[in-house]
MARSE-733776 format. One line per 3 residues: for each residue x, y, z of C-alpha. Coordinates in pm, whole numbers. Layout:
<marzas>
X Y Z  ...
</marzas>
This chain:
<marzas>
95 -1134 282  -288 -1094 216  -322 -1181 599
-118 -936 713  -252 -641 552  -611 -734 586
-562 -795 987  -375 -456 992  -559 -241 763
-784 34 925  -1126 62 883  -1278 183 574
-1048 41 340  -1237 -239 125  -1087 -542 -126
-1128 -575 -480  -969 -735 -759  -777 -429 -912
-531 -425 -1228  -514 -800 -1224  -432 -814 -855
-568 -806 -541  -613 -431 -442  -756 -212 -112
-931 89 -206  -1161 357 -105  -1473 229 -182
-1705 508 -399  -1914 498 -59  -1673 681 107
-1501 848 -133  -1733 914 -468  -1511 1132 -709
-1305 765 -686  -947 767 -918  -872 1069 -1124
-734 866 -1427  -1049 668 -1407  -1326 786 -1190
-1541 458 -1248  -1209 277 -1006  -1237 348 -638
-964 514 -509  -649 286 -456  -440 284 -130
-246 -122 -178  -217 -375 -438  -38 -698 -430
72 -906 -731  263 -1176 -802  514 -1128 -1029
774 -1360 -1235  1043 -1362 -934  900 -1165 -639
582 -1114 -438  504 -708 -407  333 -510 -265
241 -139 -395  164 51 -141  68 431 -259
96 628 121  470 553 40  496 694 -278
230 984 -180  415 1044 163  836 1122 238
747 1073 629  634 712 559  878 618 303
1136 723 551  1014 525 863  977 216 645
1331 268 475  1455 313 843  1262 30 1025
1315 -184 740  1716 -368 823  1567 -421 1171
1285 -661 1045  1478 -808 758  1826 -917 672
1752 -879 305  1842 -565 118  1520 -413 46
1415 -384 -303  1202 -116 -397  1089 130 -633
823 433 -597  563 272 -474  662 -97 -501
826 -285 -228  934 -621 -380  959 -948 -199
1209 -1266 -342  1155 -1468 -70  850 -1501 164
1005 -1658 462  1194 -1351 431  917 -1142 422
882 -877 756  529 -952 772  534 -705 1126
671 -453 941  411 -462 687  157 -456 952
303 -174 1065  267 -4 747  -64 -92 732
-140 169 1033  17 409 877  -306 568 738
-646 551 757  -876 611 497  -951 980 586
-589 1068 619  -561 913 268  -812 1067 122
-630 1411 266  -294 1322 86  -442 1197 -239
-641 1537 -280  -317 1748 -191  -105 1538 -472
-336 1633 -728  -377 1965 -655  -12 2041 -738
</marzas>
C-alpha cells in the first residue's frame, strides 16, 4: 500500500509519521498556516493505519470532494470483487491480495497539492 501511494502521489506532498500512522501532508513549506485544529501539524491529505482487522487508508480529497468520492465509488467493482467498505474518509481493506492497488494509484492523481490546498481553504470557509 505505502508503495503505491508514494509512486503515485504528486509532487509536493511529503511523509511523516501522523496520528500514530504513516501520513502525507502539506509540508509548512508549502503551506504555513498548516491544520486548523492544530496549526503546529502540516496540513493532511492521506494516512494509512493498520487496524485490528483491515488495512485503511484515509484519504481526505474524498471526504473534502463529491466528484472524487464518486469516480472512486464508480471505478471501484471494476478493480475489486470485494464490496467496498468505507466510511467518510476511510476506505478499509480486509484483505491485501484483494487490495486494487491501480485504483489507489489512481486516486493518488487525483490532486495535487495546490488543488488541495484550494479545497481545504473552501471547506473551512463554510
Amino acid at each position: 500500500m505505502h508503495v503505491t501511494i508514494v509512486n503515485n502521489l504528486l509532487p509536493g506532498f511529503e511523509s511523516v509519521i501522523s496520528y500514530v500512522g504513516l501520513g502525507f501532508v502539506v509540508p509548512h513549506t508549502i503551506y504555513p498556516a498548516g491544520y486548523h485544529c492544530d496549526h503546529k501539524e502540516s496540513l493532511p491529505f492521506v494516512g494509512i493505519a493498520s487496524q485490528k482487522a483491515s488495512i485503511n487508508i484515509y484519504h481526505m480529497g474524498i471526504y473534502s470532494n463529491p466528484e472524487i468520492l464518486e469516480w472512486f465509488v464508480n471505478k471501484y467493482p471494476k478493480y475489486s470483487k470485494r464490496k467496498l467498505d468505507m466510511g467518510k474518509s476511510c476506505i478499509r481493506f480486509k484483505k491485501l491480495h484483494d487490495t486494487p492497488y491501480e485504483l489507489i494509484g489512481n486516486l493518488m492523481k487525483k490532486n495535487t497539492v495546490n488543488e488541495w490546498i484550494a479545497l481545504y481553504e473552501s471547506q473551512l470557509k463554510k
